[in-house]
C-alpha positions in Angstrom: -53.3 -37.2 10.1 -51.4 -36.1 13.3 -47.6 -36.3 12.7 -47.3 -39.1 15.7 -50.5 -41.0 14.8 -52.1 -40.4 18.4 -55.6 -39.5 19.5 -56.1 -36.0 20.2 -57.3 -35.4 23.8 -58.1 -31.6 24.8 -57.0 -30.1 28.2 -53.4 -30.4 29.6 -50.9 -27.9 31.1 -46.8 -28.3 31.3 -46.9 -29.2 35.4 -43.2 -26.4 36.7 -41.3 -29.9 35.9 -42.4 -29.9 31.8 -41.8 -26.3 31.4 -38.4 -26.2 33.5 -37.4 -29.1 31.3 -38.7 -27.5 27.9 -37.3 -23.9 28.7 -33.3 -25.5 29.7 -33.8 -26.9 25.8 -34.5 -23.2 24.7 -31.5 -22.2 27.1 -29.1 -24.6 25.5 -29.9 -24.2 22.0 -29.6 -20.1 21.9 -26.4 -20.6 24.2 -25.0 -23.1 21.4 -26.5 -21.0 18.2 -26.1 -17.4 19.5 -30.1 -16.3 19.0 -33.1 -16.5 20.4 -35.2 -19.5 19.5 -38.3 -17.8 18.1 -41.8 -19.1 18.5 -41.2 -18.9 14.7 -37.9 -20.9 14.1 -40.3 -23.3 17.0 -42.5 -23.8 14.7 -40.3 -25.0 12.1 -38.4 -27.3 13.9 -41.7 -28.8 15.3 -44.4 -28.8 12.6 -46.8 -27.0 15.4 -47.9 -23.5 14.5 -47.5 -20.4 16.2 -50.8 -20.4 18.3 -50.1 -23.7 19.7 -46.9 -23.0 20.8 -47.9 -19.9 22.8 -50.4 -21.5 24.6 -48.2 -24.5 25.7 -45.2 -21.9 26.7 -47.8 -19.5 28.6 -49.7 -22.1 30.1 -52.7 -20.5 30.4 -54.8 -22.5 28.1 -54.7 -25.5 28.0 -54.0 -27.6 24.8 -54.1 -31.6 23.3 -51.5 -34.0 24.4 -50.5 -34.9 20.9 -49.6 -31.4 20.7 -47.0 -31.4 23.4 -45.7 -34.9 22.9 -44.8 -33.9 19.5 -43.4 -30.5 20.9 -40.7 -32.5 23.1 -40.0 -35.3 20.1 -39.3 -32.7 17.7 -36.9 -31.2 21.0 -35.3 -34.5 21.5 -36.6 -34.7 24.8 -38.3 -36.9 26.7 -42.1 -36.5 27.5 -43.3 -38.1 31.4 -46.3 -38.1 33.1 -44.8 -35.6 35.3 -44.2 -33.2 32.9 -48.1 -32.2 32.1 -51.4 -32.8 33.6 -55.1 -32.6 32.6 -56.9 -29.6 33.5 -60.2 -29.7 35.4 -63.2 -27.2 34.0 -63.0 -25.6 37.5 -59.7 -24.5 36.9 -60.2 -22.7 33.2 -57.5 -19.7 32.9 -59.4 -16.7 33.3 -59.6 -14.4 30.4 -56.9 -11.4 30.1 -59.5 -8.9 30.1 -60.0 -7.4 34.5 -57.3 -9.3 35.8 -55.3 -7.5 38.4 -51.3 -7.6 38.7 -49.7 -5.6 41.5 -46.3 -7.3 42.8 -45.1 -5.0 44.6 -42.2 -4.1 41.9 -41.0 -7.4 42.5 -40.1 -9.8 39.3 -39.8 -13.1 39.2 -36.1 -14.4 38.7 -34.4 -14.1 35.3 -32.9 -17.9 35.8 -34.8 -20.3 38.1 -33.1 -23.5 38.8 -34.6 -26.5 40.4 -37.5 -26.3 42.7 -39.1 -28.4 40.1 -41.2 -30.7 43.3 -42.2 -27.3 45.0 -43.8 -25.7 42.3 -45.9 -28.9 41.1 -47.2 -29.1 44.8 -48.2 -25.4 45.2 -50.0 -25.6 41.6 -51.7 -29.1 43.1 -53.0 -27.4 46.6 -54.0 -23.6 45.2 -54.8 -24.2 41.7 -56.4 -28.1 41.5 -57.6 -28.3 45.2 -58.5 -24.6 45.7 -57.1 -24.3 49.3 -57.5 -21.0 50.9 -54.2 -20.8 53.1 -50.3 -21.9 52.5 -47.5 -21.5 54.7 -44.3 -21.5 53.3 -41.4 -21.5 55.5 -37.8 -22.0 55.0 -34.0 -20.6 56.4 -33.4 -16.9 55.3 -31.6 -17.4 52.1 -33.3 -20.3 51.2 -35.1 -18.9 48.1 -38.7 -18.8 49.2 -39.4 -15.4 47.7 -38.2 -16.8 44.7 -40.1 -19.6 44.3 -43.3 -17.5 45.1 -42.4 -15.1 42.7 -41.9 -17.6 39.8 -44.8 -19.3 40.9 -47.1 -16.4 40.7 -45.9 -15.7 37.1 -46.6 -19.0 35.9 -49.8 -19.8 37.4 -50.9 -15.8 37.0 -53.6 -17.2 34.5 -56.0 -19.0 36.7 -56.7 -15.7 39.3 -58.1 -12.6 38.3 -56.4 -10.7 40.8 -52.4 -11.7 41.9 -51.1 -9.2 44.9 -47.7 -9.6 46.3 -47.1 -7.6 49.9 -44.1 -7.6 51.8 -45.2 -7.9 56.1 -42.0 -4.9 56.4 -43.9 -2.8 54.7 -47.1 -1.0 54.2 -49.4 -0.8 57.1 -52.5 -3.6 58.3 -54.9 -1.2 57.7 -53.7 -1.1 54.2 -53.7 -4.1 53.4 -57.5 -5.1 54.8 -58.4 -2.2 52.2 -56.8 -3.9 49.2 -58.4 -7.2 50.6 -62.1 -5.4 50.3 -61.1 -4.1 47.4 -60.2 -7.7 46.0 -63.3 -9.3 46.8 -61.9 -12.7 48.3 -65.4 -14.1 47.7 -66.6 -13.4 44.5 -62.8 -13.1 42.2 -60.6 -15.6 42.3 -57.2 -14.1 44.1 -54.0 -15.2 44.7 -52.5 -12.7 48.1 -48.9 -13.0 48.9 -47.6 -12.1 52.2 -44.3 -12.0 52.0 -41.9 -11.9 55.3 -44.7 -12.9 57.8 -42.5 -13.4 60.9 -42.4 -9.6 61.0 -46.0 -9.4 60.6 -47.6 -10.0 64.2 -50.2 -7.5 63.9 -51.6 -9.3 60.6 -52.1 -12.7 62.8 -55.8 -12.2 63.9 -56.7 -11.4 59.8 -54.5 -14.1 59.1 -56.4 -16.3 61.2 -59.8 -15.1 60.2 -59.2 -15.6 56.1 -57.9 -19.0 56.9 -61.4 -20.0 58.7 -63.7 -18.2 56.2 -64.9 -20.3 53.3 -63.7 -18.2 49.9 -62.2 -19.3 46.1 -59.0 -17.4 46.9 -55.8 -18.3 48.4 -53.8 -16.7 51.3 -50.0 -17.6 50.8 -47.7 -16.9 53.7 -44.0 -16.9 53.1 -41.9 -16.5 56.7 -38.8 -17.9 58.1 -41.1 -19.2 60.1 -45.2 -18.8 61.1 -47.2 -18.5 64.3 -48.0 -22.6 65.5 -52.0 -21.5 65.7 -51.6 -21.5 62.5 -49.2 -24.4 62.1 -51.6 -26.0 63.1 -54.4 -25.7 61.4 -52.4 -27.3 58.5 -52.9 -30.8 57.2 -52.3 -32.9 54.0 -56.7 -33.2 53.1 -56.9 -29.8 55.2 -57.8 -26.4 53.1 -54.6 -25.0 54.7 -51.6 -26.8 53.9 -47.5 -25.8 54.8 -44.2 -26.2 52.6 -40.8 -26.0 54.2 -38.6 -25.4 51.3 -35.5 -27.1 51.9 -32.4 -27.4 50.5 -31.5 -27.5 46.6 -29.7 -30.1 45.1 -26.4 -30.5 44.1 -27.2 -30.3 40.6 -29.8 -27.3 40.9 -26.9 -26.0 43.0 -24.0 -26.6 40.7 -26.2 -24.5 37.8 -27.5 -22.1 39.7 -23.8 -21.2 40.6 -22.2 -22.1 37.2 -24.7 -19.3 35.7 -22.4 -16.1 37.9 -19.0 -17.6 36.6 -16.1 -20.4 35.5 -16.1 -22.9 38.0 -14.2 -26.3 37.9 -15.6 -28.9 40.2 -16.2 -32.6 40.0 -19.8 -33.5 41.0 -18.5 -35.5 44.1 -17.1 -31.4 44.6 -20.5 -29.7 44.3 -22.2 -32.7 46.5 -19.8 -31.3 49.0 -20.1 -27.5 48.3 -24.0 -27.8 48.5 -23.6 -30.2 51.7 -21.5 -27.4 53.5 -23.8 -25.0 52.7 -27.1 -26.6 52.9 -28.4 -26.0 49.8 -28.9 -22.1 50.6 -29.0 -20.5 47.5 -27.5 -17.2 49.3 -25.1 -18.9 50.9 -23.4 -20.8 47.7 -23.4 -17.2 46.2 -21.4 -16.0 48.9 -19.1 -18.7 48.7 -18.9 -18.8 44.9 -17.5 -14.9 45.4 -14.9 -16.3 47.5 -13.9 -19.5 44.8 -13.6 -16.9 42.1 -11.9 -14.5 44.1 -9.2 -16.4 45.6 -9.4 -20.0 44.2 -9.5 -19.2 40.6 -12.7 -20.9 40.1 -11.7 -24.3 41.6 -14.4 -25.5 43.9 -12.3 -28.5 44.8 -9.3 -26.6 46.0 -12.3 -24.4 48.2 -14.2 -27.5 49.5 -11.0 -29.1 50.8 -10.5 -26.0 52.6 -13.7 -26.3 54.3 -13.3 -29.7 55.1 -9.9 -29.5 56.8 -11.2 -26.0 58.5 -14.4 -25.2 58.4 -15.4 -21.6 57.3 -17.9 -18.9 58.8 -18.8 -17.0 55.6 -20.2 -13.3 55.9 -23.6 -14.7 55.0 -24.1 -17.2 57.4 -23.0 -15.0 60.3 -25.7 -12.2 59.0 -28.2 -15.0 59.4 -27.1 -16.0 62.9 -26.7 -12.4 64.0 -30.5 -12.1 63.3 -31.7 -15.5 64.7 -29.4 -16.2 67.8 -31.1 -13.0 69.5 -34.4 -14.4 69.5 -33.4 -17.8 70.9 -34.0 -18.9 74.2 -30.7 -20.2 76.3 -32.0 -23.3 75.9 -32.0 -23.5 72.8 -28.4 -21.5 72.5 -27.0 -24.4 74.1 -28.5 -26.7 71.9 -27.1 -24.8 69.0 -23.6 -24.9 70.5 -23.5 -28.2 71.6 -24.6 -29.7 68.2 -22.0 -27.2 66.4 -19.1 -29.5 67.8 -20.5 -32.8 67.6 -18.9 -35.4 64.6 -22.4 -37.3 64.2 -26.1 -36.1 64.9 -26.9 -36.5 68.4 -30.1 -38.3 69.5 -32.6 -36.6 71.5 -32.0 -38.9 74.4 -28.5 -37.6 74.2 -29.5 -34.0 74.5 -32.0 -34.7 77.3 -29.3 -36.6 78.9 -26.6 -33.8 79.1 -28.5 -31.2 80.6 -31.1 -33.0 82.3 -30.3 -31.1 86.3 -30.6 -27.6 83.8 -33.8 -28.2 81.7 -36.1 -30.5 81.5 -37.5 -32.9 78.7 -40.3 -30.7 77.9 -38.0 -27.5 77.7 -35.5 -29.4 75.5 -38.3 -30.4 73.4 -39.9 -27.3 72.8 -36.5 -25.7 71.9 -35.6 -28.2 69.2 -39.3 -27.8 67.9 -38.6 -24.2 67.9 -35.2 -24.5 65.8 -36.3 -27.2 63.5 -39.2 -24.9 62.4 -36.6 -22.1 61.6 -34.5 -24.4 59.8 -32.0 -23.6 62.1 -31.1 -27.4 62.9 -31.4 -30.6 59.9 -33.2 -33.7 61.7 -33.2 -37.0 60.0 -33.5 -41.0 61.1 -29.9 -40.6 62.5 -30.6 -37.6 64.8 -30.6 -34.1 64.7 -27.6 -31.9 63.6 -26.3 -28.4 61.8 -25.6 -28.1 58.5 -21.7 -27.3 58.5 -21.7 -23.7 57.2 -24.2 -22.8 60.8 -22.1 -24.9 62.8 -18.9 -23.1 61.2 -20.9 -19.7 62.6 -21.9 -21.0 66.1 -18.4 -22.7 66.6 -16.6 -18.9 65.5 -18.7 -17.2 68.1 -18.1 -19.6 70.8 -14.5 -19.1 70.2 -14.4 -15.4 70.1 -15.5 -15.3 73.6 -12.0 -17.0 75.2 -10.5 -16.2 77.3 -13.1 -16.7 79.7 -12.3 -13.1 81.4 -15.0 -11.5 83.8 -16.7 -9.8 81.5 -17.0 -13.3 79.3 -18.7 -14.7 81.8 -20.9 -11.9 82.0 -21.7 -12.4 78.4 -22.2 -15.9 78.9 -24.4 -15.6 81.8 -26.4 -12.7 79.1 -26.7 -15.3 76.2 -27.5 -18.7 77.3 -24.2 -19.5 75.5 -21.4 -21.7 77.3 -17.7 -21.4 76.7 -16.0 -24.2 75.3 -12.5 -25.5 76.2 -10.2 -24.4 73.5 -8.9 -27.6 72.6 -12.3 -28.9 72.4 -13.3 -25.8 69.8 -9.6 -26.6 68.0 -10.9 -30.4 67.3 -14.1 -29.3 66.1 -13.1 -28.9 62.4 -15.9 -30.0 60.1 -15.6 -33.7 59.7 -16.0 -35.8 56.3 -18.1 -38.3 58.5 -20.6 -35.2 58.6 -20.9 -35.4 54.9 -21.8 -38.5 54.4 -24.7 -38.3 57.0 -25.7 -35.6 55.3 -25.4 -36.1 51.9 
């Protein structure tokens, strides 16, 4: 008789959520033991054998429910109904034997944290729905190559052929060859095309494989992807799009706590990860500076921020790259949100410059920043996450005194000068926070 009396039914998976939970266990108890938790010592602490256990941790055949409920008992954990799902025939792991890896040299990430919501809906849309085209989007930094990359290892069971491609690199020619070569139509494939804003000339394909009826699935990762296909997207469409936003304060606070000592409360890494919008690369940046010259103490480092505001290296990398592709229009926008206490409303946008742009031209620019995750929107208006508006405020600045050649510069950029007393009073606000948070 089964060790928890229940009825044995065949066919479920760990969903990203079950295994993320199962694998902090493992993380824990070899952190707190000193060794590796084998699939041997496993077995003895659960009762299941070897077999079993390496089909629930690889997840590529599926295995009975009992199984894995007794799995997270004998784990002290607790088992939900997010944590596993039933798997269709359709959607059988391929056998090992003629599968095709090629990732570019790429790995997946030796620590993932969080992302737990992503990763069940990219398994729901490519694996369980079989659609042929996902856009993923997202501020550089944000982690998307990560999450693709993680994804692709787990889920690397149910496609015979996985192919990771960076847009920088390689040529289009190229890449239709390995397409060919993959057979789209008759093998079940999983293409990655990494960096896509960089990938113009790959459009018209682009566009062609998303029309085409195949079993394989086109994912796009980009800061931010050509509206054609933006729009094509829909939630019972075969293309569907993911704009990966910001982590958690939790996810945040381990995902930092793994590179050093840090002492924070979690009201302190609610307001770290707030500042910094959740950007992964951005709270590494800023955990360099807390060990470096705070000694570890996020608290000291947020109040810092809160009573200055702070341009770290990062962000200004990331605004040296976008602010040249912005229009004026949406410059302005950009500057005029970076010293605002509260999100403005579109009406008060509209309002301020309504003799310089009009509502359509206004529109289309916050359209055009929202889908490079430039600016936050919400039900109380649209704003910057402080770490950007620390950046945009810092350039603004650097241009007084307004000289002839400033003006020059301003008339170059789209970007107006701000009275200095105005910039001074601009420090990021704990009202900003809370709207935030």
């Amino acid at each position: 008789m089964h060790a928890l009396g229940q009825s044995r039914t065949r066919g479920v998976l760990l969903t990203p959520t079950g295994l993320h939970k199962w694998q902090q266990f493992r993380q824990n108890h070899e952190f707190q033991h000193g060794r590796r938790l084998t699939l041997e010592a496993l077995s003895e602490l659960s009762g299941l054998n070897v077999t079993t256990l390496g089909r629930i941790q690889k997840r590529e055949q599926p295995v009975d429910l009992a199984s894995l409920r007794q799995l997270f008992v004998s784990c002290h954990l607790t088992i939900e109904a997010t944590d596993y799902r039933q798997v269709k025939a359709m959607e059988r792991p391929i056998p090992t034997a003629g599968r095709r890896w090629d990732m570019g040299g790429r790995q997946a990430p030796a620590f993932f944290d969080g992302r737990s919501a992503e990763l069940n809906a990219l398994e729901q849309w490519i694996v369980t729905e079989g659609c042929r085209l996902v856009l993923l989007t997202g501020m550089a930094g944000i982690g998307k190559t990560a999450l693709v990359l993680q994804f692709a290892q787990l889920l690397q069971g149910h496609f015979q052929t996985v192919l990771y491609r960076s847009c920088c690199a390689g040529s289009l020619e190229q890449l239709e060859a390995e397409l060919s070569g993959a057979e789209l139509d008759r093998r079940r494939c999983l293409i990655v095309l990494d960096d896509f804003e960089a990938g113009d000339l790959y459009a018209p394909l682009v566009q062609r494989l998303s029309e085409e009826a195949h079993g394989s699935c086109l994912l796009l990762v980009g800061r931010t992807v050509p509206p054609d296909l933006r729009a094509l997207a829909g939630q019972t469409l075969p293309v569907r799009l993911l704009q990966l936003g910001a982590l958690t304060a939790e996810s945040a606070a381990v995902f930092v706590g793994r590179r050093g000592c840090y002492r924070g409360s979690a009201a302190d890494w609610q307001a770290l990860n707030t500042y910094f919008g959740g950007n992964p690369r951005f709270l590494l940046s800023a955990a360099a500076l807390i060990e470096d010259l705070f000694g570890g103490d996020v608290a000291a480092f947020v109040a810092l921020l809160q009573r200055e505001g702070l341009a770290i290296p990062e962000v200004n990398r990331l605004l040296d790259e976008e602010l040249p592709r912005l229009s004026p229009v949406e410059r302005q926008i950009l500057t005029q949100l970076s010293v605002r206490r509260l999100p403005a409303t579109i009406e008060h946008l509209c309002g301020l410059w309504e003799r310089r742009f009009s509502a359509q031209q206004l529109i289309e620019a916050l359209q055009t920043l929202k889908r490079c995750a430039l600016v936050e929107s919400g039900e109380a208006g649209i704003w910057l996450c402080p770490a950007v508006a620390a950046g945009v405020r810092a350039r603004a600045t650097a241009l007084r005194p307004a000289t002839a050649a400033d003006k020059s510069q301003r008339r170059r950029t789209g970007i107006r000068l701000f009275h200095p007393s105005r910039l001074r009073r601009a420090a990021i606000p704990g009202t900003l926070f809370t709207v935030q948070g």
